[in-house]
CHARMM-style PDB file with segment names, atoms N, HN, CA, C and O in Angstrom:
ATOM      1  N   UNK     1       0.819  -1.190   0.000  1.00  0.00      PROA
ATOM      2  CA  UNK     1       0.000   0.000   0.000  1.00  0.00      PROA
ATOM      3  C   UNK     1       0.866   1.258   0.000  1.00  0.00      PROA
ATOM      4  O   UNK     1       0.691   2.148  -0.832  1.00  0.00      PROA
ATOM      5  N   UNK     2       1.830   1.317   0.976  1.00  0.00      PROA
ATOM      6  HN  UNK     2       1.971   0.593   1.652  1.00  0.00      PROA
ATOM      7  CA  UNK     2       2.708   2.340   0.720  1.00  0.00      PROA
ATOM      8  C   UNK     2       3.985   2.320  -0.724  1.00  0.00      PROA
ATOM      9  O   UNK     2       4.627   3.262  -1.190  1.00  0.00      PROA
ATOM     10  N   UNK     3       3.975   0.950  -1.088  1.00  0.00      PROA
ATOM     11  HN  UNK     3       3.453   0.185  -0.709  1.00  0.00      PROA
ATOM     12  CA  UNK     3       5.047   1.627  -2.244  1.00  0.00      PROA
ATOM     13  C   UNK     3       3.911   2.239  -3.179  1.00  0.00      PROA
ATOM     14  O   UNK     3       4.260   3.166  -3.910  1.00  0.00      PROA
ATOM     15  N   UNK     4       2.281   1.713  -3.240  1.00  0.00      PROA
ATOM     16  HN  UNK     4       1.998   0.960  -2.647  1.00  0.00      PROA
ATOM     17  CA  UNK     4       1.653   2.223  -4.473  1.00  0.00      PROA
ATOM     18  C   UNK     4       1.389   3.827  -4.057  1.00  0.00      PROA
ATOM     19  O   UNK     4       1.460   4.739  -4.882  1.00  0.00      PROA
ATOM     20  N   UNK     5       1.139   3.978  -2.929  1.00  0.00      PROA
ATOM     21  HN  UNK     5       1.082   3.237  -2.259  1.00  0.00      PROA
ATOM     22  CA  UNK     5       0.981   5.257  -2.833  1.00  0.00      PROA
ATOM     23  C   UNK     5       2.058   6.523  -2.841  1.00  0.00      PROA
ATOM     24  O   UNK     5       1.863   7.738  -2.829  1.00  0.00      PROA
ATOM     25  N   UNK     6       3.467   5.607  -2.871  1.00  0.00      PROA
ATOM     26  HN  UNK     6       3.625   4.619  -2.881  1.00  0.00      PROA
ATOM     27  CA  UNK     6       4.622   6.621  -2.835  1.00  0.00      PROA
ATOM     28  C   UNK     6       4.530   6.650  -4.133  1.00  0.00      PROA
ATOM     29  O   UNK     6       4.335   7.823  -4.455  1.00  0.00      PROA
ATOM     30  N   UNK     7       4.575   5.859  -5.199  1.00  0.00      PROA
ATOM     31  HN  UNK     7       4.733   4.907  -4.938  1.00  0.00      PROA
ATOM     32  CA  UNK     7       4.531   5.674  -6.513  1.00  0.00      PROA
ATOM     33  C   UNK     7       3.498   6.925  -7.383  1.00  0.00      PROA
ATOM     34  O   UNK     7       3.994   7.744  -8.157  1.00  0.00      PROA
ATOM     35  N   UNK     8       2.224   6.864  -7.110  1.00  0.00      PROA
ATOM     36  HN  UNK     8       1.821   6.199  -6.482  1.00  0.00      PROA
ATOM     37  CA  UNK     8       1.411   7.741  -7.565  1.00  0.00      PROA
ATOM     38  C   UNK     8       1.778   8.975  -6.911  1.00  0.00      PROA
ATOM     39  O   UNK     8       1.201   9.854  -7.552  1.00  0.00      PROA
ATOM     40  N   UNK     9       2.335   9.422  -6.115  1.00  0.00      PROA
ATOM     41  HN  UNK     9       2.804   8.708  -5.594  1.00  0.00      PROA
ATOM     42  CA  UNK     9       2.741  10.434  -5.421  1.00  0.00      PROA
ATOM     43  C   UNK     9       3.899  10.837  -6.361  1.00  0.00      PROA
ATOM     44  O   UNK     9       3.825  11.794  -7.132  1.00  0.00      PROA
ATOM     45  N   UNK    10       4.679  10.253  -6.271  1.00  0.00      PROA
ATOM     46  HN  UNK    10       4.740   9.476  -5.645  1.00  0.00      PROA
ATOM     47  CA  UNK    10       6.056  10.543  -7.861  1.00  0.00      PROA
ATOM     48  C   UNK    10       5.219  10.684  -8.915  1.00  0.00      PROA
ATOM     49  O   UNK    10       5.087  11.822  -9.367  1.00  0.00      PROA
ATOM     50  N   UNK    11       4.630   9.801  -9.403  1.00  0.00      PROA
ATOM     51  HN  UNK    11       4.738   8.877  -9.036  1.00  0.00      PROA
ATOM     52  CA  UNK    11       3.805   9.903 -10.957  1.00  0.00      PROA
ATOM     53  C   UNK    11       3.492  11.174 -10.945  1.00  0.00      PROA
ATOM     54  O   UNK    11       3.984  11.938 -11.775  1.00  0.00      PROA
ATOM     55  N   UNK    12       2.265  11.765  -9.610  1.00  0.00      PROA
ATOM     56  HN  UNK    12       1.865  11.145  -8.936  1.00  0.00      PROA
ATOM     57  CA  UNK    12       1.536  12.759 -10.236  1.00  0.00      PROA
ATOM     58  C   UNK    12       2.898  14.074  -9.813  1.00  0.00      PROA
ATOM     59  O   UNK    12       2.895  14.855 -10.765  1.00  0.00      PROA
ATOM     60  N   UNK    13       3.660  14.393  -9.071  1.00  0.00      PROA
ATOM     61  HN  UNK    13       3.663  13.760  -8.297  1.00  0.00      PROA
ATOM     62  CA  UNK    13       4.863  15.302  -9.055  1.00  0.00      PROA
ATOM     63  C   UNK    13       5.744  14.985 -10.408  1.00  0.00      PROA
ATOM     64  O   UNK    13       6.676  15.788 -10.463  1.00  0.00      PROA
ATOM     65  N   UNK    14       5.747  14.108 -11.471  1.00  0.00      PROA
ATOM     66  HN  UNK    14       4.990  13.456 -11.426  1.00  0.00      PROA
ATOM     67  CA  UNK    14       6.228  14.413 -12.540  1.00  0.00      PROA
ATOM     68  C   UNK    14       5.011  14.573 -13.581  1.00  0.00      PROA
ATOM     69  O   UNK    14       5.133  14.921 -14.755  1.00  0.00      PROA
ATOM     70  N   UNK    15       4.086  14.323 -13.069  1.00  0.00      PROA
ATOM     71  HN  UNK    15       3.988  14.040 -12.115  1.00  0.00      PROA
ATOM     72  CA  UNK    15       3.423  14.911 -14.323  1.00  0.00      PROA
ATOM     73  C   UNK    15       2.764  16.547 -13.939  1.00  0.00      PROA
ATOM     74  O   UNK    15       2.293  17.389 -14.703  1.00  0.00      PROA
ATOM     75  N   UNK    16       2.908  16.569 -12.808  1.00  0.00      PROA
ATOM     76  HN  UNK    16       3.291  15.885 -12.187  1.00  0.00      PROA
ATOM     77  CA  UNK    16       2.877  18.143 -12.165  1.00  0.00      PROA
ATOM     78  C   UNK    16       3.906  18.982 -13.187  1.00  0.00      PROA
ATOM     79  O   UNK    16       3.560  19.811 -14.028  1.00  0.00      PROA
ATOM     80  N   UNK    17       5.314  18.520 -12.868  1.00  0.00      PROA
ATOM     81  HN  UNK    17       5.594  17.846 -12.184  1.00  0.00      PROA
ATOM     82  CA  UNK    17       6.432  19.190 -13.456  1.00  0.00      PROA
ATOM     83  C   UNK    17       5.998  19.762 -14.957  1.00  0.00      PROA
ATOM     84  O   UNK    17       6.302  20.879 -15.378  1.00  0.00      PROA
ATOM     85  N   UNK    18       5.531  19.159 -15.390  1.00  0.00      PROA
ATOM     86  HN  UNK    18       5.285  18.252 -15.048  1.00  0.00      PROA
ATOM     87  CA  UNK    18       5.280  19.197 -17.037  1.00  0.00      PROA
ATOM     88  C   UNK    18       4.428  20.194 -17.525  1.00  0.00      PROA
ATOM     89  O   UNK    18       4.487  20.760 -18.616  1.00  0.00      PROA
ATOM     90  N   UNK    19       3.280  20.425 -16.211  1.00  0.00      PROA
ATOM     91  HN  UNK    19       3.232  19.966 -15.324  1.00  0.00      PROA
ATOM     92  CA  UNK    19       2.088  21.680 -16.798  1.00  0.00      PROA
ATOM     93  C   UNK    19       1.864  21.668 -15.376  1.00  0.00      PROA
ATOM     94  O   UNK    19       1.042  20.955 -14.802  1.00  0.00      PROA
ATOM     95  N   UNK    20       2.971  22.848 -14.614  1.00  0.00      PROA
ATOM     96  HN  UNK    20       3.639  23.427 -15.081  1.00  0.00      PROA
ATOM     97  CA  UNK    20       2.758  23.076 -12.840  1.00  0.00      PROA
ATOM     98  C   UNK    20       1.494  23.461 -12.463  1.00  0.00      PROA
ATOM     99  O   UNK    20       1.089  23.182 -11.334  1.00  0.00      PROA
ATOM    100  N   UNK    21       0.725  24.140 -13.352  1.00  0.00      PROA
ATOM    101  HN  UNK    21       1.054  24.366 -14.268  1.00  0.00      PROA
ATOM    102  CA  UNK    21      -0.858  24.629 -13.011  1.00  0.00      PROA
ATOM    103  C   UNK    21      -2.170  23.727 -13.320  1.00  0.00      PROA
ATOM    104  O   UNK    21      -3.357  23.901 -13.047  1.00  0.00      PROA
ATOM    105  N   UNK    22      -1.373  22.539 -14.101  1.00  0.00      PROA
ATOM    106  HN  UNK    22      -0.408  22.398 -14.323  1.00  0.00      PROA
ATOM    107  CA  UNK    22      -3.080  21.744 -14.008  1.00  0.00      PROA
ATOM    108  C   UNK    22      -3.624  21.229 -12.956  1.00  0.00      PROA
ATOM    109  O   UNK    22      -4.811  21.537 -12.854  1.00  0.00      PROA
ATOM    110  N   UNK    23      -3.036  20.248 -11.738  1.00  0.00      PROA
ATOM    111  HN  UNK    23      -2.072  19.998 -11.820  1.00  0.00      PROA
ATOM    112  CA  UNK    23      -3.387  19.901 -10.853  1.00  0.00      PROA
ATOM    113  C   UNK    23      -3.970  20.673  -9.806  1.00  0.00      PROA
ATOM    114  O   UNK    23      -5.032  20.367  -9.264  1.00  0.00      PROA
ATOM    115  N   UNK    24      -3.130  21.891  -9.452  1.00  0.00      PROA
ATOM    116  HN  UNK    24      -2.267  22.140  -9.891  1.00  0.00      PROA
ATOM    117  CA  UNK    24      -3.974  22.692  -8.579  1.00  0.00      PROA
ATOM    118  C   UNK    24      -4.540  23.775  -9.299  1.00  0.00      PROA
ATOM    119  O   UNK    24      -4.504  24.730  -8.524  1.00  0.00      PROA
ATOM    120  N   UNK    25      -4.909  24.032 -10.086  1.00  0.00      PROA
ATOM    121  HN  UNK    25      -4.938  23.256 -10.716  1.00  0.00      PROA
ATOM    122  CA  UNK    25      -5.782  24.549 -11.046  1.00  0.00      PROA
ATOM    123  C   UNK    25      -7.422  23.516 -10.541  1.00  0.00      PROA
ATOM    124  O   UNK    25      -8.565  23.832 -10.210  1.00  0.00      PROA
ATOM    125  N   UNK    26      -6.582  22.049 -10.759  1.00  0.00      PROA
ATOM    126  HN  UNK    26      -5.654  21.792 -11.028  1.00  0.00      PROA
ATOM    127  CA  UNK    26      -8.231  21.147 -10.739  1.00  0.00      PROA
ATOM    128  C   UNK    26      -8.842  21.039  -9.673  1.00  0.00      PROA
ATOM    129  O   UNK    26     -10.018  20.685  -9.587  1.00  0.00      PROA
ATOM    130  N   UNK    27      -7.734  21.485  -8.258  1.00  0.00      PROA
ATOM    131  HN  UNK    27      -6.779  21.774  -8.327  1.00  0.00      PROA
ATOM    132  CA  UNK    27      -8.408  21.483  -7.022  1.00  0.00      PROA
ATOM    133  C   UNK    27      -9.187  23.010  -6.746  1.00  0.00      PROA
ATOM    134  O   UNK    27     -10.057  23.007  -5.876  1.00  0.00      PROA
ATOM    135  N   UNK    28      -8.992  23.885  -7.229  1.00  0.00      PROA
ATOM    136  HN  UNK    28      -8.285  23.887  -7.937  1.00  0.00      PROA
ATOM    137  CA  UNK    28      -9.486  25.349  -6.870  1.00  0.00      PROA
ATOM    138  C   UNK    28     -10.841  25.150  -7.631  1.00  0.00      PROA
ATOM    139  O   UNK    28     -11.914  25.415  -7.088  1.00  0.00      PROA
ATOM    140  N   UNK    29     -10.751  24.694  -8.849  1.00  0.00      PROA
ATOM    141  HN  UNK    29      -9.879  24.479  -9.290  1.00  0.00      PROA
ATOM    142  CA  UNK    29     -12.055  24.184  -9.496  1.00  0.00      PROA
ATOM    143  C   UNK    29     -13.000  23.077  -8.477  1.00  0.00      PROA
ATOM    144  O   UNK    29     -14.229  23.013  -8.509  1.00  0.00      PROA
ATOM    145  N   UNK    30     -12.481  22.596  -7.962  1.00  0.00      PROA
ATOM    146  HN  UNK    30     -11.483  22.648  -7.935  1.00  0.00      PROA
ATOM    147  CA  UNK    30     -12.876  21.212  -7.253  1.00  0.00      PROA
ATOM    148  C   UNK    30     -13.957  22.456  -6.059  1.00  0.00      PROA
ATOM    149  O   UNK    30     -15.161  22.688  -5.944  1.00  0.00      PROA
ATOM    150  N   UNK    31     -12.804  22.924  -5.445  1.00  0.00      PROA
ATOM    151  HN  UNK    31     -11.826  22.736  -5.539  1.00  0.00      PROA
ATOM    152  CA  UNK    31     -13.295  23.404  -4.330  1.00  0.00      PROA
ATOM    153  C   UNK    31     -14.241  24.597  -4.663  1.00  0.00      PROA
ATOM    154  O   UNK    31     -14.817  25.176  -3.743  1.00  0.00      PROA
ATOM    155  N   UNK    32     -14.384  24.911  -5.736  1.00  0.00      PROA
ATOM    156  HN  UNK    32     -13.916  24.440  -6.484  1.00  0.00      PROA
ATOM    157  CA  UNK    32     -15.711  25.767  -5.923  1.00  0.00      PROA
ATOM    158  C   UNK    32     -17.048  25.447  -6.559  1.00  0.00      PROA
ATOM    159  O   UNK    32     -17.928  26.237  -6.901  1.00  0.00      PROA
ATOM    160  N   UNK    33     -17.016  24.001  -6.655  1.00  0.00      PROA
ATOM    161  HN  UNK    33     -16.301  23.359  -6.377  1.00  0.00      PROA
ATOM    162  CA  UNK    33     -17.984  23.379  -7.345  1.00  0.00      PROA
ATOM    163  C   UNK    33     -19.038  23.340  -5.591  1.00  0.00      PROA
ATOM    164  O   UNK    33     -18.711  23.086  -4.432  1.00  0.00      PROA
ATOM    165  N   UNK    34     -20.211  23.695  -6.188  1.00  0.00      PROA
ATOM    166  HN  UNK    34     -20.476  23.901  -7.130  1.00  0.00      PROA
ATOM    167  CA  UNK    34     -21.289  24.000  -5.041  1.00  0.00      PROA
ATOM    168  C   UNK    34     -21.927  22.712  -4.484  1.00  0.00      PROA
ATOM    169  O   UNK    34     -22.529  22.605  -3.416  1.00  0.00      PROA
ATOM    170  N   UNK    35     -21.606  21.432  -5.708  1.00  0.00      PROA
ATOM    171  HN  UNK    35     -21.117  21.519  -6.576  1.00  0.00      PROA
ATOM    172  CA  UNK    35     -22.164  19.938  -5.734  1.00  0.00      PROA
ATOM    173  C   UNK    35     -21.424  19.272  -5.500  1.00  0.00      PROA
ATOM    174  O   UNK    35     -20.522  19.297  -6.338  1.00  0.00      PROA
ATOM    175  N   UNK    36     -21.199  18.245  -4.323  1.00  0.00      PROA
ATOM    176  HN  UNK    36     -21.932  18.224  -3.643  1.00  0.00      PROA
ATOM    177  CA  UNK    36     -20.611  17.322  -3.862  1.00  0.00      PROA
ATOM    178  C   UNK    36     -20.562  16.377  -5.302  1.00  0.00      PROA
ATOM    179  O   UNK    36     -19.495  15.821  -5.563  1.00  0.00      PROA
ATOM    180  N   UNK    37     -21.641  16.218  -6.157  1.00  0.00      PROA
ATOM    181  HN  UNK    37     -22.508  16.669  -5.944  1.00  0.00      PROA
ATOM    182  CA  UNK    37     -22.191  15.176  -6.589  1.00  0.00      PROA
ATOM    183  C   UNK    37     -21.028  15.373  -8.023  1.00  0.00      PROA
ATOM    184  O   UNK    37     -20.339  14.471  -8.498  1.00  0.00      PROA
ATOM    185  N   UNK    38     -21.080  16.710  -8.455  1.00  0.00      PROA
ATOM    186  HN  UNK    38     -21.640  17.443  -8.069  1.00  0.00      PROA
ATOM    187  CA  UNK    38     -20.333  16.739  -9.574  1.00  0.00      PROA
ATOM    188  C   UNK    38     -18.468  16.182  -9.099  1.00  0.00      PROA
ATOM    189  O   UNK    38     -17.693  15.603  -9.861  1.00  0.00      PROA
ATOM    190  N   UNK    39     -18.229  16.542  -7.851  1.00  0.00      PROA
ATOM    191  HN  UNK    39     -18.858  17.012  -7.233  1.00  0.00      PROA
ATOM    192  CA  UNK    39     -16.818  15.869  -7.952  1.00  0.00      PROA
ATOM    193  C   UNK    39     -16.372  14.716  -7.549  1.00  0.00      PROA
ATOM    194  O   UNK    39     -15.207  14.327  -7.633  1.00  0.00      PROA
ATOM    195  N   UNK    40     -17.303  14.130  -7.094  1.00  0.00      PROA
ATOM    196  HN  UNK    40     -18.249  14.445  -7.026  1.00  0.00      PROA
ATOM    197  CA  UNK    40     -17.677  12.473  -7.257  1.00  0.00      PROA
ATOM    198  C   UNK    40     -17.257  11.752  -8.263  1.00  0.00      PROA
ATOM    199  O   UNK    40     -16.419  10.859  -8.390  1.00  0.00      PROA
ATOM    200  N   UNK    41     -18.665  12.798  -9.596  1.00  0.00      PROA
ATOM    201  HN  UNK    41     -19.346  13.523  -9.492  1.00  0.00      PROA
ATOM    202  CA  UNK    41     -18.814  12.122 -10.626  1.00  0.00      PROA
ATOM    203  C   UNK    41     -17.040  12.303 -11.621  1.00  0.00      PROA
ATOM    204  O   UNK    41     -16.568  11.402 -12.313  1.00  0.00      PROA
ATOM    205  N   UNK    42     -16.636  13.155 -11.483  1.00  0.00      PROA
ATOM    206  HN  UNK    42     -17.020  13.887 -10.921  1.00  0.00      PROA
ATOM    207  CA  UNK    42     -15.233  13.561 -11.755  1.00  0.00      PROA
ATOM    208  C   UNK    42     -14.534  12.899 -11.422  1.00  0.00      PROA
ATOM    209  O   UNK    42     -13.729  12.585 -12.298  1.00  0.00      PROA
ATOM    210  N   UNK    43     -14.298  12.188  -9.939  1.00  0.00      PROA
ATOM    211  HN  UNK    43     -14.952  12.444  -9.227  1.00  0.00      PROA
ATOM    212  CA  UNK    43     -13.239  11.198  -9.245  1.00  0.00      PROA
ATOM    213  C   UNK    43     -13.820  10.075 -10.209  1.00  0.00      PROA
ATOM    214  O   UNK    43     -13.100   9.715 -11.140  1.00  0.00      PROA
ATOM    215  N   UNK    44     -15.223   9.429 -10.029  1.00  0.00      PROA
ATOM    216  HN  UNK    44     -15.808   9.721  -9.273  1.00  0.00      PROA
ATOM    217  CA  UNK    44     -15.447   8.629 -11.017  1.00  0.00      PROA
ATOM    218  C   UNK    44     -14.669   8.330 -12.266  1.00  0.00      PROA
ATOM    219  O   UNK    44     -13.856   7.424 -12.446  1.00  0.00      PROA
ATOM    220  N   UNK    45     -15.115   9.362 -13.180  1.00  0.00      PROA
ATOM    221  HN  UNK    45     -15.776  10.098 -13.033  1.00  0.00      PROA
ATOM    222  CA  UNK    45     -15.045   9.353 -14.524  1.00  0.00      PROA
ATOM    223  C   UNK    45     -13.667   9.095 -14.815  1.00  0.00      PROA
ATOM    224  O   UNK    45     -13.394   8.429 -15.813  1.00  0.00      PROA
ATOM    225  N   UNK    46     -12.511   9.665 -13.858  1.00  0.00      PROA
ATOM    226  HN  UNK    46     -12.733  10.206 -13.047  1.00  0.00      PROA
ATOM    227  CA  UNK    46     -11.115   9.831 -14.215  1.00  0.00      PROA
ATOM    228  C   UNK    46     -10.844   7.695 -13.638  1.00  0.00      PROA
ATOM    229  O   UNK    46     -10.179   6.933 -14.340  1.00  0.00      PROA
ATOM    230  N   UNK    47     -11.533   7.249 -12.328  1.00  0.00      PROA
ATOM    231  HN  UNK    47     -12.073   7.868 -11.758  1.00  0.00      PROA
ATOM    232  CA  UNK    47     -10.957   5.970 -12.211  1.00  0.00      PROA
ATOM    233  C   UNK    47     -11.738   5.141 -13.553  1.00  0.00      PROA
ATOM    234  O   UNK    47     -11.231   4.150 -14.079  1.00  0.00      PROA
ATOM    235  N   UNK    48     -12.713   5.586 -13.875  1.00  0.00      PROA
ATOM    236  HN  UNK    48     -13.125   6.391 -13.447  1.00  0.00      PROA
ATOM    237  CA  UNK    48     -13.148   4.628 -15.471  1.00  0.00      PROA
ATOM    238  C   UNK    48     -12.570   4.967 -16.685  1.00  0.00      PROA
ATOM    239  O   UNK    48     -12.818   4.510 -17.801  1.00  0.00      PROA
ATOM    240  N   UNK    49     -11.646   5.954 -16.297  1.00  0.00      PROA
ATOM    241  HN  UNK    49     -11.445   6.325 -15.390  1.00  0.00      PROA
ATOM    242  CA  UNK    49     -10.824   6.597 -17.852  1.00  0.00      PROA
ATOM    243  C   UNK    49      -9.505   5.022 -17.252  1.00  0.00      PROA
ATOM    244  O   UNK    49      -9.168   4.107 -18.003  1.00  0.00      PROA
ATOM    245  N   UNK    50      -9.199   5.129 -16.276  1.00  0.00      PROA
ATOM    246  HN  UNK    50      -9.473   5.872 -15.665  1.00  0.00      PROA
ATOM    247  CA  UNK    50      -7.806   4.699 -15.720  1.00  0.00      PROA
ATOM    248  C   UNK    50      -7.893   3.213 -16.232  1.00  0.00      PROA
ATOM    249  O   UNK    50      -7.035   2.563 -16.829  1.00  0.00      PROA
ATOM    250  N   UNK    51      -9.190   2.842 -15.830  1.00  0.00      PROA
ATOM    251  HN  UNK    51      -9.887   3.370 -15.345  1.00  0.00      PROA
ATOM    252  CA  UNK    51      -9.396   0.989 -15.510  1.00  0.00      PROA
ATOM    253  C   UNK    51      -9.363   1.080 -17.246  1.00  0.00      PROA
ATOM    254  O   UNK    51      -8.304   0.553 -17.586  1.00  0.00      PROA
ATOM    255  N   UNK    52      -9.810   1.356 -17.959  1.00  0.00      PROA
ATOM    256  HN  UNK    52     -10.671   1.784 -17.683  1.00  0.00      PROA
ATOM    257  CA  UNK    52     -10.254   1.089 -19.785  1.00  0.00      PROA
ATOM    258  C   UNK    52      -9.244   1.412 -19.849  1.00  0.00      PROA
ATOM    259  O   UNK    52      -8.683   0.338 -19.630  1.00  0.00      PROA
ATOM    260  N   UNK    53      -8.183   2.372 -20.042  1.00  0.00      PROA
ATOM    261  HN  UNK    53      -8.638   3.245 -20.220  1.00  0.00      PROA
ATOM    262  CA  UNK    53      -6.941   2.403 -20.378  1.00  0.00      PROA
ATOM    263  C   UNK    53      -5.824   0.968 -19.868  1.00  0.00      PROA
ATOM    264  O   UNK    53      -5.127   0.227 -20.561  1.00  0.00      PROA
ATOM    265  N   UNK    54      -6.049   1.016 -18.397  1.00  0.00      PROA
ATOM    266  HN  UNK    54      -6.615   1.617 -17.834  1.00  0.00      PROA
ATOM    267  CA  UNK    54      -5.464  -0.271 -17.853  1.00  0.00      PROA
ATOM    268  C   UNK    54      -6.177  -1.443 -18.724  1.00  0.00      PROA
ATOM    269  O   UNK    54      -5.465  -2.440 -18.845  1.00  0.00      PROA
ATOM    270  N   UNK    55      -6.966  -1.486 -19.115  1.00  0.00      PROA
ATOM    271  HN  UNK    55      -7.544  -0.676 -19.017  1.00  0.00      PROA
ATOM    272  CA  UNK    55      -8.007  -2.931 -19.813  1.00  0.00      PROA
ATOM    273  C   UNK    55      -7.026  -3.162 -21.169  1.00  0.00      PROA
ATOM    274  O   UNK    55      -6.303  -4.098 -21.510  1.00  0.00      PROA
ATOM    275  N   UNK    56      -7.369  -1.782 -21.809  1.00  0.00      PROA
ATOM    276  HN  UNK    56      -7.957  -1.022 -21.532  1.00  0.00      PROA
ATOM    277  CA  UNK    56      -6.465  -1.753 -22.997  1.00  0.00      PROA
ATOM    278  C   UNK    56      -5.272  -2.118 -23.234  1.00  0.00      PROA
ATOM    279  O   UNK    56      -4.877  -2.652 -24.271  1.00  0.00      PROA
ATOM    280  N   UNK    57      -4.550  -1.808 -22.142  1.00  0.00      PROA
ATOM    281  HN  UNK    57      -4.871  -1.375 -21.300  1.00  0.00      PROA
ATOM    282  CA  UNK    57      -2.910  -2.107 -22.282  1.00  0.00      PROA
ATOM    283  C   UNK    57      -2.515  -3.471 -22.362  1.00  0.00      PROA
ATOM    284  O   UNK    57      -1.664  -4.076 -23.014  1.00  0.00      PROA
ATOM    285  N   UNK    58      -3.595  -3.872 -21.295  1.00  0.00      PROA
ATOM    286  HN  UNK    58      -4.286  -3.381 -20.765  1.00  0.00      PROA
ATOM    287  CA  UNK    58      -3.251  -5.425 -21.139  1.00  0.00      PROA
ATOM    288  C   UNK    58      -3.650  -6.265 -22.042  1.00  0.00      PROA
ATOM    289  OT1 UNK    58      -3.389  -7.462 -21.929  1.00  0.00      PROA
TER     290      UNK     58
END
């Protein structure tokens, strides 16, 4: 559990590096959304982008 989480922790700090304003760009967006429901559906949508990509590869 901790190497996957040190792991995605590196992943997303190099893909930070690359475009420094998207990630917290997506949280200031996050945090002004008035609907719990829409950033749900967002956490959603990004783990069903992840798993079909993961499906694909394999």
């Amino acid at each position: 559990m901790f190497l996957s989480l040190l792991g995605v922790t590196i992943g997303a700090g190099l893909v930070e590096s690359l475009n420094p304003i998207a990630i917290s760009q997506q949280f200031v967006l996050q945090s002004t959304a008035k609907s719990k429901h829409s950033i749900l559906t967002y956490i959603f949508g990004l783990l069903f982008y992840f798993g079909i990509a993961q499906i694909i590869r394999n």
